[in-house]
Backbone as JSON Lines, residues from 0, in Angstrom:
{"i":0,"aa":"X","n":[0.86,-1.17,0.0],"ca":[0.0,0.0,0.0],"c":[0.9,1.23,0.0]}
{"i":1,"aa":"X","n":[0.6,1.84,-0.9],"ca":[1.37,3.35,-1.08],"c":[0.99,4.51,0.21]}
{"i":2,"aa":"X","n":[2.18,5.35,-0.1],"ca":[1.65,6.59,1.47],"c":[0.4,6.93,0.91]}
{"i":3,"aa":"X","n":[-0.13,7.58,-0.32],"ca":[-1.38,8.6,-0.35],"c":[-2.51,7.36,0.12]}
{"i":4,"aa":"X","n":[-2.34,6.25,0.0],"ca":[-3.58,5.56,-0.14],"c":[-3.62,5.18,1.57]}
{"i":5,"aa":"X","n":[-2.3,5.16,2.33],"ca":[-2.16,4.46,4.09],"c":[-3.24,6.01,4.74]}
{"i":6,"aa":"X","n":[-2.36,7.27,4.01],"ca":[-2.99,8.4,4.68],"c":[-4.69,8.51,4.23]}
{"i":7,"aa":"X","n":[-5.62,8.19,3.63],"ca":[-7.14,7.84,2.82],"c":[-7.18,7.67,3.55]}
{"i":8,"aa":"X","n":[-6.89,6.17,4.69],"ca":[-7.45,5.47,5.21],"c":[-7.4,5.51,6.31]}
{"i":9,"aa":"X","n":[-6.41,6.12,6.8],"ca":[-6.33,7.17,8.35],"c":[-7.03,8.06,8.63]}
{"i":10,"aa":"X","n":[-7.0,8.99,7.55],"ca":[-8.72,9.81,7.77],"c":[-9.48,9.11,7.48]}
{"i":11,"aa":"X","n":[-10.4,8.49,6.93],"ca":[-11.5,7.51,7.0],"c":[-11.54,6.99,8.48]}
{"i":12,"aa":"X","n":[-10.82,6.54,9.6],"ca":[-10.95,6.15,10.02],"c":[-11.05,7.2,11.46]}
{"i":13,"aa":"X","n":[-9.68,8.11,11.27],"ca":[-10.18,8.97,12.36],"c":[-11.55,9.77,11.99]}
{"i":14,"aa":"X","n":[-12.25,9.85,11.15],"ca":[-13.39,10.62,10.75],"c":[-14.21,9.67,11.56]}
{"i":15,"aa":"X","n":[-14.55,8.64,11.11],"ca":[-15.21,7.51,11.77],"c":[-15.32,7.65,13.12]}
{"i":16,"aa":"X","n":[-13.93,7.66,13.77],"ca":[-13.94,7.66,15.65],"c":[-14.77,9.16,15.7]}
{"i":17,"aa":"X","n":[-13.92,10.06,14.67],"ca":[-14.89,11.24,15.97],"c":[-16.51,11.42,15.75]}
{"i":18,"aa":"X","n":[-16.78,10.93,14.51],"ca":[-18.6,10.64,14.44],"c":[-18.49,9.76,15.73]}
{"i":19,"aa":"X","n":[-18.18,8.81,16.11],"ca":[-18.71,7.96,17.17],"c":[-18.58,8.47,18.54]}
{"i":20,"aa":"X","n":[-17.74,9.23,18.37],"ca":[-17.29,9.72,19.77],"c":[-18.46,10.88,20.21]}
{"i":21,"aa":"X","n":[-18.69,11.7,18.78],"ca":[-19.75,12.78,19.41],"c":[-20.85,12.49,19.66]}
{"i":22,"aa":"X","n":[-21.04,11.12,19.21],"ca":[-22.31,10.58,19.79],"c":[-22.46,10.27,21.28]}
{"i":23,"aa":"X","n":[-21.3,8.96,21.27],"ca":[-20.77,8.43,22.51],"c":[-20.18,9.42,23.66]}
{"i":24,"aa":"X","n":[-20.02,10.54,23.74],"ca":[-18.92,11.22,24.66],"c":[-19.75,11.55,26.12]}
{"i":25,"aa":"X","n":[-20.9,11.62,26.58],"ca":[-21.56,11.92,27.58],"c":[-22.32,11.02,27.85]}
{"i":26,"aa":"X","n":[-22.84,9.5,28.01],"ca":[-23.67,8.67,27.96],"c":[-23.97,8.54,30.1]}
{"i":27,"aa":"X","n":[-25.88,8.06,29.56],"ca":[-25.54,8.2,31.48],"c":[-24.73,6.87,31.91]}
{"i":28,"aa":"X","n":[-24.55,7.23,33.42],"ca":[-23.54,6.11,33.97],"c":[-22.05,7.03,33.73]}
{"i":29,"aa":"X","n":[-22.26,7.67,33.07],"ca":[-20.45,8.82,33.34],"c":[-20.83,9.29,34.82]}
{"i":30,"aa":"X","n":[-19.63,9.1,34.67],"ca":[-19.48,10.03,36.52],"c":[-18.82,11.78,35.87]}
{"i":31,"aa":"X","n":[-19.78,12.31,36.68],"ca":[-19.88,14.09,36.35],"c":[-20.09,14.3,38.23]}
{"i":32,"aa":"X","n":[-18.85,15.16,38.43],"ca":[-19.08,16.34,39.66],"c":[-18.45,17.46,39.22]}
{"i":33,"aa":"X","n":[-19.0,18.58,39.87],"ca":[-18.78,20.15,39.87],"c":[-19.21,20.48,41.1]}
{"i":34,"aa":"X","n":[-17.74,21.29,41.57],"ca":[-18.0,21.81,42.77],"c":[-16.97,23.3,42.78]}
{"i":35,"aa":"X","n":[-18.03,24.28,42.73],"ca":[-17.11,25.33,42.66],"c":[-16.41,25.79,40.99]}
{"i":36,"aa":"X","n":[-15.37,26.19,41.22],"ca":[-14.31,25.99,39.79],"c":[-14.51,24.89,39.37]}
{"i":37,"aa":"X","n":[-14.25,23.45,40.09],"ca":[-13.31,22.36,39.85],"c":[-14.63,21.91,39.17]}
{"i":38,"aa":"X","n":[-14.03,20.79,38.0],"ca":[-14.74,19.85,37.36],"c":[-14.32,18.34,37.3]}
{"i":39,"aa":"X","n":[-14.81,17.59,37.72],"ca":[-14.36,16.47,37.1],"c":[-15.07,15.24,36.41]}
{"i":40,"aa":"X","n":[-14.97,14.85,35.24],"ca":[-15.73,13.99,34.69],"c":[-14.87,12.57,34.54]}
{"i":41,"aa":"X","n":[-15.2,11.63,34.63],"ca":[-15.0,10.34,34.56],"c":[-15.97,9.17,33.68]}
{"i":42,"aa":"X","n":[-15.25,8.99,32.12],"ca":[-16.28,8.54,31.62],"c":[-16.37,7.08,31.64]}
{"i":43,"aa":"X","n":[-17.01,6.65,32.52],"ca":[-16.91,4.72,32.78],"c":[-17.72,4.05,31.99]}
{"i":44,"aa":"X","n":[-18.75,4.39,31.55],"ca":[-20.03,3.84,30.72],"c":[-19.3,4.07,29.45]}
{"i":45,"aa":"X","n":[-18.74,5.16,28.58],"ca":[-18.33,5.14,27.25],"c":[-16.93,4.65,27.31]}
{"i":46,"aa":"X","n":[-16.26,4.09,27.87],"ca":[-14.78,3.37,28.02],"c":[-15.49,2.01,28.38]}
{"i":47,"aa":"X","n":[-16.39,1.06,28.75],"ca":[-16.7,0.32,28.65],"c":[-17.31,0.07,26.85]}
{"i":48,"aa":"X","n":[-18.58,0.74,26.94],"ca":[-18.32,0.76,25.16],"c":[-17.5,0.69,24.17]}
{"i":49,"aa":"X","n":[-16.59,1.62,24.6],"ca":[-15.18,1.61,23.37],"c":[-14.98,0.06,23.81]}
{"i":50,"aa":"X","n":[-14.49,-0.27,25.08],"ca":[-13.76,-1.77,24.92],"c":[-14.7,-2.51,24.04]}
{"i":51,"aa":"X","n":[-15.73,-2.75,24.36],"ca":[-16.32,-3.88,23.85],"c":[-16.46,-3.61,22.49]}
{"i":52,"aa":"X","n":[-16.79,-2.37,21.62],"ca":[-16.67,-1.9,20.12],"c":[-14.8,-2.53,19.74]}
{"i":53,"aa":"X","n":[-13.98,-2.21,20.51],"ca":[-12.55,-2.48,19.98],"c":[-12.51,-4.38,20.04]}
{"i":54,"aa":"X","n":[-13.22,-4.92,21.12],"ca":[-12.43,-6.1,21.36],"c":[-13.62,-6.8,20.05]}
{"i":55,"aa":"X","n":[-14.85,-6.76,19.66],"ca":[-15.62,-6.67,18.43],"c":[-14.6,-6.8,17.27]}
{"i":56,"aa":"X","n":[-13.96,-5.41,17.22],"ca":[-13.43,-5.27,15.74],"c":[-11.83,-6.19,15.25]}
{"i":57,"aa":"X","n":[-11.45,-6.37,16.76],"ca":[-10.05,-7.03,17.21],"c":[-10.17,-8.56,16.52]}
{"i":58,"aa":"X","n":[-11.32,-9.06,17.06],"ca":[-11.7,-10.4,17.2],"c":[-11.78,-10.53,15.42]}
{"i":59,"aa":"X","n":[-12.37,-9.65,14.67],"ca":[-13.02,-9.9,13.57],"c":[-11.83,-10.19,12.73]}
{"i":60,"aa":"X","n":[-10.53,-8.97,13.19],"ca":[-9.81,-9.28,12.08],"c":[-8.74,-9.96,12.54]}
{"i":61,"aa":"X","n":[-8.93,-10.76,13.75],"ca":[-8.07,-12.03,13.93],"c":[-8.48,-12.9,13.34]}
{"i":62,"aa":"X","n":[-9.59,-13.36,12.85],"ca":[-10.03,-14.5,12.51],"c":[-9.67,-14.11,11.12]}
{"i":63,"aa":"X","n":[-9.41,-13.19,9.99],"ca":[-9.07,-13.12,9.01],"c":[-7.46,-13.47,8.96]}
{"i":64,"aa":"X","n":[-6.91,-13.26,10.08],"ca":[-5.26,-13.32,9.47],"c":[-4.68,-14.94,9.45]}
């Protein structure tokens, strides 16, 4: 695979994550506190998603190689 065609497919793909992500980025089950200034968010519900979307796509193209 040539560079112009590796770089296509790197954007294709980061395009891909951040559609999913702006969907995915606040889902309930995140842990959200604000107190004052301070913020802190902790996203446990969409880091469970990602795993299970990655170990999905992992699996798929193990079984191809």
């Amino acid at each position: 695979m040539n560079l112009g065609k590796l770089f296509i497919v790197l954007g294709i793909i980061f395009l891909v994550i951040g559609m999913i992500w702006s969907f995915i980025g606040r889902l309930p089950g995140d842990i959200s506190f604000k107190v004052g200034n301070v913020s802190f968010h902790f996203p446990i519900v969409t880091s469970i998603v990602i795993s299970i979307i990655l170990t999905i796509i992992f699996t798929i193209i193990g079984r191809f190689r």
